[in-house]
C-alpha positions as CSV (number, residue, x, y, z in Angstrom):
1,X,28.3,1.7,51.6
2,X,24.9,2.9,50.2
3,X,24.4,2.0,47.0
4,X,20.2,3.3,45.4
5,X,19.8,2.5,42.2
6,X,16.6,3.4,40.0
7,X,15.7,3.1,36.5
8,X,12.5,3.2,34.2
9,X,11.9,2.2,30.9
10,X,8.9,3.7,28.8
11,X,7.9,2.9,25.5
12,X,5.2,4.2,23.8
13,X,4.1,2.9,20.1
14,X,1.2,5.0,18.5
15,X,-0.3,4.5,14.9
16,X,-3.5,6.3,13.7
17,X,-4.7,6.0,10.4
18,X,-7.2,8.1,8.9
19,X,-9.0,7.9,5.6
20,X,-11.7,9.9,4.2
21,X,-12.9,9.6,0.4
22,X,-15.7,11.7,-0.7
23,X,-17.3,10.7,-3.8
24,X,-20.4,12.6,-5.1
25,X,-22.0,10.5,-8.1
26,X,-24.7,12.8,-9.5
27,X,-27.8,10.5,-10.3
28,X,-31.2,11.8,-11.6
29,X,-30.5,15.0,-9.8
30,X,-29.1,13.2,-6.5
31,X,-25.6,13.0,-5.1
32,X,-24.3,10.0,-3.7
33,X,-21.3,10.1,-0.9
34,X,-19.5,7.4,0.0
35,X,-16.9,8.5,2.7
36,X,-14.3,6.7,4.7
37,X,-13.0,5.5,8.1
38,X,-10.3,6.0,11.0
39,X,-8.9,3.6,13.1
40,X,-6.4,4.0,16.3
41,X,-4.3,1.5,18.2
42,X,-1.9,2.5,21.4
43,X,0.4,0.3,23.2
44,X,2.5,1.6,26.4
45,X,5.3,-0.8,28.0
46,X,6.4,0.6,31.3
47,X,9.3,-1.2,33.6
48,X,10.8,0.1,36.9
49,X,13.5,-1.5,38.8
50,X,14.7,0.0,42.1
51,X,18.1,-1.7,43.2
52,X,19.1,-0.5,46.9
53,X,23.0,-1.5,48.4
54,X,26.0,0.3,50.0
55,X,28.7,2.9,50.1
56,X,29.6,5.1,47.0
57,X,28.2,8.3,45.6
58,X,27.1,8.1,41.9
59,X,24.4,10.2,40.2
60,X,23.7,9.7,36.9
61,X,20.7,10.5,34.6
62,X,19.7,10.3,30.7
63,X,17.3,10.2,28.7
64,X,16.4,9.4,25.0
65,X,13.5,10.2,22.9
66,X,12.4,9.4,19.1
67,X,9.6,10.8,17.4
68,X,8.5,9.7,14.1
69,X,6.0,11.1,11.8
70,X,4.5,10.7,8.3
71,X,1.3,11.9,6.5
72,X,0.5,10.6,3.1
73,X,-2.0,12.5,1.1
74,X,-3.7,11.5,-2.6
75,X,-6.0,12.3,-4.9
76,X,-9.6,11.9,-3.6
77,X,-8.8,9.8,-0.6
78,X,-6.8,11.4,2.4
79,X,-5.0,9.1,3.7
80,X,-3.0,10.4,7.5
81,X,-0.6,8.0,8.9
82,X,1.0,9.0,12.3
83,X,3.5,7.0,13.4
84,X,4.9,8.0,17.3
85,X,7.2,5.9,18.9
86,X,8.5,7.5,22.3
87,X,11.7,5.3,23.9
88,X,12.6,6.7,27.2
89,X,15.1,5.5,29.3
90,X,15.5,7.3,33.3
91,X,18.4,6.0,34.9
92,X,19.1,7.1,38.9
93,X,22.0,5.9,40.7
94,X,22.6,7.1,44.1
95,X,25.9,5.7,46.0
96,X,26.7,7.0,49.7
């Protein structure tokens, strides 16, 4: 009996936010801009198990993935939210 079994889990969570607001305030003849800022955060979760036995044949695979996006956009301020989360599940099992 051979039994290999192999799996890996990745999850991926991505948000970036972006916001730019351009202002021009006219004063004695000058224009003032005030403008805004971006910020980015990433987190990646990877597991792998390998599981190795005997007798059997079995070969199985799947995998799922989820993508989620928004933008929001308003009056002088642009505000871009982009929200990715990626779930993937591999899943390997080989039985002789």
């Amino acid at each position: 009996m051979l039994d290999v079994s192999f799996w890996k889990v990745d999850v991926t969570f991505c948000k970036v936010d972006v916001t730019f607001c351009k202002v021009c305030v006219v004063l004695k003849g000058r224009c003032v801009v005030l403008e805004g800022s971006m910020s980015f955060w990433k987190v990646d979760v990877t597991f792998w198990k390998v599981d190795v036995s005997f007798w059997m044949v079995d070969v199985s695979f799947w995998k799922v993935d989820v993508t989620f996006c928004k933008v929001d956009v308003t009056f002088c301020k642009v505000d871009v939210s982009s929200w990715k989360v990626d779930v993937t599940f591999w899943k390997v099992d080989v039985t002789f």
